[in-house]
C-alpha angles and dihedrals in degrees: 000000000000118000100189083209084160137080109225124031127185131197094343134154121222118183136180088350114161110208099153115167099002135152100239096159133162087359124143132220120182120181094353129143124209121205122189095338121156117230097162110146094004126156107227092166101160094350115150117216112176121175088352121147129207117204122190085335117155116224105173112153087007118162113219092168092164097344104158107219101193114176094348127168129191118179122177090006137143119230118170134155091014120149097207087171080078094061128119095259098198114103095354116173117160130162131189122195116180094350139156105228110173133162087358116146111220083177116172084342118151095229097165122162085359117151122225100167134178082351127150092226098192131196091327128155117235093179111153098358125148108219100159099157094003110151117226094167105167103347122136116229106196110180096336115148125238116186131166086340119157105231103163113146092011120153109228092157113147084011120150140188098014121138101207106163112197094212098080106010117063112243103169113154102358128153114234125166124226133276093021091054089066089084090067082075088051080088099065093056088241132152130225127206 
């Protein structure tokens, strides 16, 4: 198994490593790729992570107090319980492909041109969040909260189960497919026939 009893680490590869409910704090990982690790209850407090990539990797509970994500990719992933409003904002720059998010908390985050594609997106708060140009191709948005999120631009094409109102979120622009994007009317208190 794989300690991480250093501090930096470069272009490393780091598979099936179990690290649950470990302290990695204020460690740093450049160009790495993680395979079916398990971060579950990990504490990432001011960890830096830049052009890294996560594969099949399971984050639930995970602490990300001032984590940086630069150019970070996970793709097949679980993340579930974490708070991402507490990340470190300068240079973010985080992307999901095919991942379980659920109870995650994306609160005031700039999120633009972000890519959160063929996700489940469960029961997650956009509040805040600034989305413009964010792609949510295919991914499914049960119970998930948007609020005063900027989502012009945004790609919601092939999208299900997502409760934007336009009232109070900014949709300008964005791209919805039928007949999900009925629910966008649900709003205006309106009936169909």
């Amino acid at each position: 198994m794989t300690t991480f009893s250093d501090t930096v680490f470069e272009d490393e590869k780091f598979k099936q490593v179990n690290a649950s409910s470990l302290q990695l704090v204020g460690k740093e990982f450049f160009g790495c790729d993680f395979n079916s690790c398990n971060f579950s209850n990990t504490d990432f407090t001011s960890t830096v992570f830049e052009d890294c990539s996560f594969n099949n990797c399971n984050f639930s509970l995970s602490k990300v107090l001032n984590t940086s994500f630069r150019i970070v990719e996970f793709t097949g992933c679980k993340l579930a319980g974490i708070e991402f409003c507490q990340v470190n904002i300068f240079s973010l720059d985080m992307k999901f492909y095919k991942c379980l998010i659920q109870t995650c908390s994306f609160y005031e985050l700039a999120l633009k041109g972000s890519c959160l594609k063929e996700c489940q997106i469960f029961e997650s708060d956009f509040i805040r969040t600034n989305l413009q140009k964010t792609s949510f191709e295919n991914s499914d948005l049960k119970q998930s909260k948007f609020q005063e999120a900027n989502l012009e631009k945004a790609n919601l094409s092939g999208a299900k189960n997502y409760q934007i109102n336009p009232l109070i979120n900014k949709v300008a622009g964005a791209k919805f497919s039928l007949p999900e994007a009925v629910s966008l009317l649900n709003a205006f208190n309106i009936k169909l026939d």
